[in-house]
C-alpha positions in Angstrom: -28.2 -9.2 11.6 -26.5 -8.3 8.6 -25.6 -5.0 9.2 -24.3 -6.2 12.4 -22.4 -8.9 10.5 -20.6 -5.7 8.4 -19.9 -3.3 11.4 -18.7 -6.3 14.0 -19.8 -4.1 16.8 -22.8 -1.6 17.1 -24.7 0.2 19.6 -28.3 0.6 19.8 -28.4 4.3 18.9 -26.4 3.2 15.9 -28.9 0.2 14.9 -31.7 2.5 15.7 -30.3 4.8 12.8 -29.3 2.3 10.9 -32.3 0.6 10.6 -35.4 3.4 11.1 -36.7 1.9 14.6 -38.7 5.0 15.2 -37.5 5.2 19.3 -35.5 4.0 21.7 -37.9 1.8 23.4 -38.8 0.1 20.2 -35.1 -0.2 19.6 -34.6 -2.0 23.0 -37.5 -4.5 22.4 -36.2 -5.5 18.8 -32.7 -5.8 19.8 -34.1 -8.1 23.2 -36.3 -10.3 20.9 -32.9 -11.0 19.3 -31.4 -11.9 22.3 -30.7 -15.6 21.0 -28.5 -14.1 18.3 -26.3 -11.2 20.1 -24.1 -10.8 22.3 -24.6 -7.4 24.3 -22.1 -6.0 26.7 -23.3 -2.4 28.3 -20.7 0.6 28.3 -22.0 4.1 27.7 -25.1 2.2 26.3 -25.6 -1.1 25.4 -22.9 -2.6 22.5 -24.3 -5.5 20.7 -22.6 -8.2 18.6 -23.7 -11.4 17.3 -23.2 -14.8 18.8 -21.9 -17.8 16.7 -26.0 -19.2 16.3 -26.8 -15.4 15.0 -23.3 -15.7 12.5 -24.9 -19.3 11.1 -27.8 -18.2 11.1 -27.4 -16.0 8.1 -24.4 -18.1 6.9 -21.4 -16.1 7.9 -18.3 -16.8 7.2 -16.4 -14.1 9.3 -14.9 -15.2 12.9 -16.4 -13.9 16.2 -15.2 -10.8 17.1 -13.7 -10.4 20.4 -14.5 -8.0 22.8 -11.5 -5.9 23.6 -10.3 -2.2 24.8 -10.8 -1.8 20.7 -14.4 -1.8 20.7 -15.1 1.7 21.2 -12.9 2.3 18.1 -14.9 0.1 16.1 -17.8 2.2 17.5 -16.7 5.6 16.5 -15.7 4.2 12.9 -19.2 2.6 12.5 -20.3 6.5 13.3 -18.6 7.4 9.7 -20.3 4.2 7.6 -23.7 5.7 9.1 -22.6 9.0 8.6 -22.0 8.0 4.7 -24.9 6.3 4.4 -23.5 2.7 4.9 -20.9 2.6 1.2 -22.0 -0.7 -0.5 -17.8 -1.0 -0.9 -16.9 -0.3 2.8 -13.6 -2.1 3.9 -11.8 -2.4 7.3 -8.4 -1.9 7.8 -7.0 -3.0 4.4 -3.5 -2.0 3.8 -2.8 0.4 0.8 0.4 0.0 -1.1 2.0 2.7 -3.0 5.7 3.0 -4.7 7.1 6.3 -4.2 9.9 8.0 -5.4 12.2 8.7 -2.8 16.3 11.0 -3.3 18.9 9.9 -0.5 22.4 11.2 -1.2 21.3 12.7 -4.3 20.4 9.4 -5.2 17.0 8.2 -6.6 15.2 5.0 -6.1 11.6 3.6 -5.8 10.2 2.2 -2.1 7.1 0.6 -1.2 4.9 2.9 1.6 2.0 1.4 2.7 -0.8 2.8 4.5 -4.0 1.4 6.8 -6.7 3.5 7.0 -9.4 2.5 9.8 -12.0 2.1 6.5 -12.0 2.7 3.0 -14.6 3.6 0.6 -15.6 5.5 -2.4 -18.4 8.0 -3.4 -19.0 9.1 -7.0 -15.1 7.2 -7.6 -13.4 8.8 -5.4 -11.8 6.8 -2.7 -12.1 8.0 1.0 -9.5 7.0 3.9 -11.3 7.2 7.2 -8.8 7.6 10.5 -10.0 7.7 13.7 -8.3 9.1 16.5 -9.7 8.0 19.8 -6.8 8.0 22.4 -3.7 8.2 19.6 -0.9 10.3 20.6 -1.3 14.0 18.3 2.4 12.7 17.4 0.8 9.4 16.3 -1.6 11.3 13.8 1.1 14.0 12.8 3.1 10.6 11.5 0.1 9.3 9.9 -0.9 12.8 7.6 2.9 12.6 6.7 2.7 9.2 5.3 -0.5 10.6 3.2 1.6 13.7 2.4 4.0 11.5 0.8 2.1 8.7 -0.6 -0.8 10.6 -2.6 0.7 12.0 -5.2 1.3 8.7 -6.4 -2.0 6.7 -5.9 -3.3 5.7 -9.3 -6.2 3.4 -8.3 -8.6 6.7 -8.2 -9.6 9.0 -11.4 -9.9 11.7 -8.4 -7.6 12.3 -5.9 -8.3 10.8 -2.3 -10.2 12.0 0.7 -8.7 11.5 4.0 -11.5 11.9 6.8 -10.3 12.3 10.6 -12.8 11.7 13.1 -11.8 12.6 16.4 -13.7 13.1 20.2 -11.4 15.7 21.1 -13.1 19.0 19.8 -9.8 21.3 19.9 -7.7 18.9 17.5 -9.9 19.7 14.9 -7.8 22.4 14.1 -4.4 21.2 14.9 -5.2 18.3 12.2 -6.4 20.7 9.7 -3.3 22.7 9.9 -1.4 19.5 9.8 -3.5 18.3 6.7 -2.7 21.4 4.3 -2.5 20.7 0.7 -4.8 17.3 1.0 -8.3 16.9 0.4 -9.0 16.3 4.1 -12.3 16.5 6.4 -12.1 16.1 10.4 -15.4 15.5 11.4 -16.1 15.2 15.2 -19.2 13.7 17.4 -20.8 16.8 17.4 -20.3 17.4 13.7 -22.1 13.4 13.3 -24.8 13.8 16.1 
């Protein structure tokens, strides 16, 4: 219940993982003798949450998620915390504020750029920004590696400069987002890259 506590939303292939249950059917019987403490709402497979008994139950202090059209997002980006090897410093959507130098009309002056990742994270100190691009407009991401473009050479909270990671469904973006990520320590991962 923890775990689901941390991701907010899981499916059972992703507690399965998560947690060793050798198979699917033994999945499905530990997840239904928890039935008291989860929601469960069935999409491309069953998508479990817990319930406010299962959040007092272990004495959490987080509000009940609601079930909206971001769910599936949340889904993919609890693909990348698996993927990782669950970080013990995992965040969600925390903004990142950065000064940066910028010129206009030849003159100089300091702004504020701040970025939301989907997670953040580090491995061996090195912080890792994890975007996921579901149904976003390419535009949408184009803006988004921009913004990094801009903003990295000036992030000091790291010894070692940041990883972006793109996870995407669309196999032939891969590319594009490469291209579009030149000159950054970037990864775009997609499903069949994680499965």
């Amino acid at each position: 219940m923890l775990s689901l506590d941390k991701m907010e939303f899981a499916t059972r292939s992703q507690l399965q993982e998560l947690h060793g249950l050798s198979s699917k059917r033994n999945a499905s019987r530990v997840l239904h003798n928890m039935k008291e403490y989860l929601h469960v709402k069935r999409m491309e497979e069953n998508i479990y949450w817990l319930n406010s008994l299962g959040r007092k139950v272990i004495r959490s202090n987080k509000k009940e998620p609601k079930f909206t059209l971001q769910v599936p997002h949340a889904i993919m980006r609890n693909d990348i915390f698996i993927y990782y090897n669950q970080p013990d410093d995992w965040e969600v959507e925390r903004h990142i504020d950065v000064e940066v130098t910028e010129i206009q009309n030849g003159i100089m002056f300091k702004k504020v750029k701040s970025v939301r990742p989907d997670a953040r994270f580090t491995i061996n100190g090195q912080w890792h920004f994890l975007e996921v691009d579901r149904t976003a407009k390419m535009k949408t991401n184009e803006d988004k590696i921009r913004l990094y473009h801009q903003i990295l050479p000036n992030f000091t909270k790291s010894f070692h400069r940041p990883k972006i990671i793109f996870y995407t469904d669309i196999e032939s973006r891969k590319e594009k987002l490469l291209q579009l990520g030149k000159g950054l320590d970037m990864e775009v991962l997609t499903k069949r890259d994680i499965y």
